[in-house]
N, C-alpha and C positions, 0 to 999 in steps of 0.2 A: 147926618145919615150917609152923607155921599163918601167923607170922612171916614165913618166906622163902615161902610161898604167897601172900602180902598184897603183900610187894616184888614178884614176879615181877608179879602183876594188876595192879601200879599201874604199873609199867614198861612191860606193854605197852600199859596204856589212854594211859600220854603218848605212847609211839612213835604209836600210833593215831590221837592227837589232833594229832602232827606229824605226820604222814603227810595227815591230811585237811586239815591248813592248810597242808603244799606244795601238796596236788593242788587244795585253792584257790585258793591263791596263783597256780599253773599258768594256770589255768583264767581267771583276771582277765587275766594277760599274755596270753593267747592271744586273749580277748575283747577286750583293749584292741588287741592286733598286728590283729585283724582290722576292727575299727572302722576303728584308724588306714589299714590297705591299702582299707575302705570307702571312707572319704574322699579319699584317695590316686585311686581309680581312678576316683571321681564328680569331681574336682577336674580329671583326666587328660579323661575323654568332656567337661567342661564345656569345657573348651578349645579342644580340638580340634572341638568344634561350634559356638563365639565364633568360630573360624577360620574354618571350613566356611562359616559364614553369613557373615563379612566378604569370603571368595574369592565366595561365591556375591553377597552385593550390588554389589562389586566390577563381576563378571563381569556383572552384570542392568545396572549403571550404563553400563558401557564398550558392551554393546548396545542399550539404548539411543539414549545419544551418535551412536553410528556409526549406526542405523535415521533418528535423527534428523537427521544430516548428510545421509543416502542421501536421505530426505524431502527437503529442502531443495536439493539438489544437480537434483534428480529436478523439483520443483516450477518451478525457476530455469530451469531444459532445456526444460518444458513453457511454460514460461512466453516464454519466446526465440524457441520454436516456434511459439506463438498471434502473436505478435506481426508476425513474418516472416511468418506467413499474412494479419494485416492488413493488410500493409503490402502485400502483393500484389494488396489487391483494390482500393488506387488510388482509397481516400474524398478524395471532393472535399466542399467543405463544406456543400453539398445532403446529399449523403449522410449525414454526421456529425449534420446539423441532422434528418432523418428517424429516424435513432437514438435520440437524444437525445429529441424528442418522441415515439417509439415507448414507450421505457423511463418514461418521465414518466405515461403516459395507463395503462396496466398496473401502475402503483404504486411504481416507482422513479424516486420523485424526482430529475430529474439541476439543477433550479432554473434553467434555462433552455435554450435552445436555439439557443446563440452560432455550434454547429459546431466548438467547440474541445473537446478530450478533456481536460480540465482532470482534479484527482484526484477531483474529486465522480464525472463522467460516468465515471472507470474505476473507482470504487466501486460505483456503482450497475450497470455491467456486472458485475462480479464477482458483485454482487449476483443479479442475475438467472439468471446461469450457475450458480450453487449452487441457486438455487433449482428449476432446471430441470435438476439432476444433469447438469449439463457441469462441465467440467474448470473453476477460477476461475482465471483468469485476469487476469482483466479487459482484456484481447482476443480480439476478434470472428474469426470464422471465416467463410468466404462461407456454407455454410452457418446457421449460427448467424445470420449476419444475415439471412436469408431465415425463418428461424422468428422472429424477432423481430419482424420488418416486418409478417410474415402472422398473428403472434398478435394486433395493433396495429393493420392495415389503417384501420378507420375513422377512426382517429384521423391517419395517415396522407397517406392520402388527403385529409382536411380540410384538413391541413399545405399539401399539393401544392396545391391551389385558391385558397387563400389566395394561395399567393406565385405562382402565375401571373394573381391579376387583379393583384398588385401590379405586376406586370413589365407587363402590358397598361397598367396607365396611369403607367407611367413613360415606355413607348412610346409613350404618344399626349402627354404632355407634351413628348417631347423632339420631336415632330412637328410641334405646334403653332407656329405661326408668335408671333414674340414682338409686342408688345404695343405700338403706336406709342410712340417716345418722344418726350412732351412736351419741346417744344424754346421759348426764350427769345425773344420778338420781337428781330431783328436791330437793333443800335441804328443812328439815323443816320449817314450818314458826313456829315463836313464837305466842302462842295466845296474841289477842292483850289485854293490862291492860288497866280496867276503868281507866278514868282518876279520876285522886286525889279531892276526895272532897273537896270544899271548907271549911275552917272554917268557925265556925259560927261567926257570930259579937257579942261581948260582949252585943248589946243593943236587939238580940233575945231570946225567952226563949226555952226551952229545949224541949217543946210542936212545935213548931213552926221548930225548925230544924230536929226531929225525922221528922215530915211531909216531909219535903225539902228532907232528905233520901230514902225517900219511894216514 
């Protein structure tokens, strides 16, 4: 009895001891099935937000592009605009050269004051108009030229004095009577010689050619 009571105890302590190393054994498979669906579904959101953020920079690039086209398109319009407006206020090169020395004496160098819009002078207009929060164009507006002249007056005005005494004595030069021109004593003439009498012909007589001399 004590025998078959020793077999029974040792029997069930091995079932007991299989028992707890299936329900271990379980237990690791279930731990490793849920690791593995852990990584599984962080591998799954890792994707699907690589995605998310390549549509989304995608999407930020393409707007972008298009705001940057729109700028540009937008800028090009304005710009076509300014220009038609300069073109309508009819600068003569008085005009041009008053700009030009306007923008020069307030700090934008345009390097001289030809009256041509070379790219220096539409630099330094752009220049100004930024700096004065107008649209950069680097074309004048009648108004915008009217704040430029008037911001520059002094400087201006100087300009205009200057080139009206120039034209004053361009005017009294072309007025003035010119300048005697020294002229070469006239050389002698030679008095002019009779011409050469003719001989007489042997068949006249000496009567007859004294008369022909006389």
């Amino acid at each position: 009895k004590a025998a078959v009571e020793a077999q029974q105890k040792a029997a069930a302590e091995a079932q007991q001891k299989r028992d707890a190393e299936a329900h271990q054994r379980a237990k690791a498979e279930a731990q490793q099935k849920a690791e593995a669906d852990a990584r599984q579904k962080a591998a799954t959101e890792a994707q699907q937000k690589a995605a998310a953020e390549a549509e989304a920079t995608q999407r930020a690039e393409t707007e972008a592009r298009q705001k940057a086209d729109a700028d540009v398109a937008s800028q090009a319009a304005r710009q076509k605009a300014a220009e038609a407006d300069e073109t309508a206020l009819r600068l003569i090169r008085a005009d041009r050269q008053r700009i030009q020395v306007a923008l020069t004496a307030i700090g934008f160098d345009t390097r001289g004051a030809d009256g041509v819009f070379g790219p220096r002078s539409r630099e330094m207009i752009s220049a100004w108009q930024q700096a004065r929060k107008f649209s950069a164009t680097g074309f004048l507006t009648a108004a915008q030229q009217r704040a430029l002249l008037g911001e520059a007056a002094p400087a201006v005005a100087k300009f205009d004095d200057e080139q009206r005494k120039a034209a004053d004595e361009a005017r009294a030069r072309a007025a003035a009577p010119p300048p005697a021109a020294l002229t070469a004593p006239a050389a002698p003439t030679a008095p002019a010689t009779p011409p050469a009498a003719a001989a007489p012909s042997r068949s006249r007589d000496d009567k007859a050619y004294c008369a022909e001399l006389s």
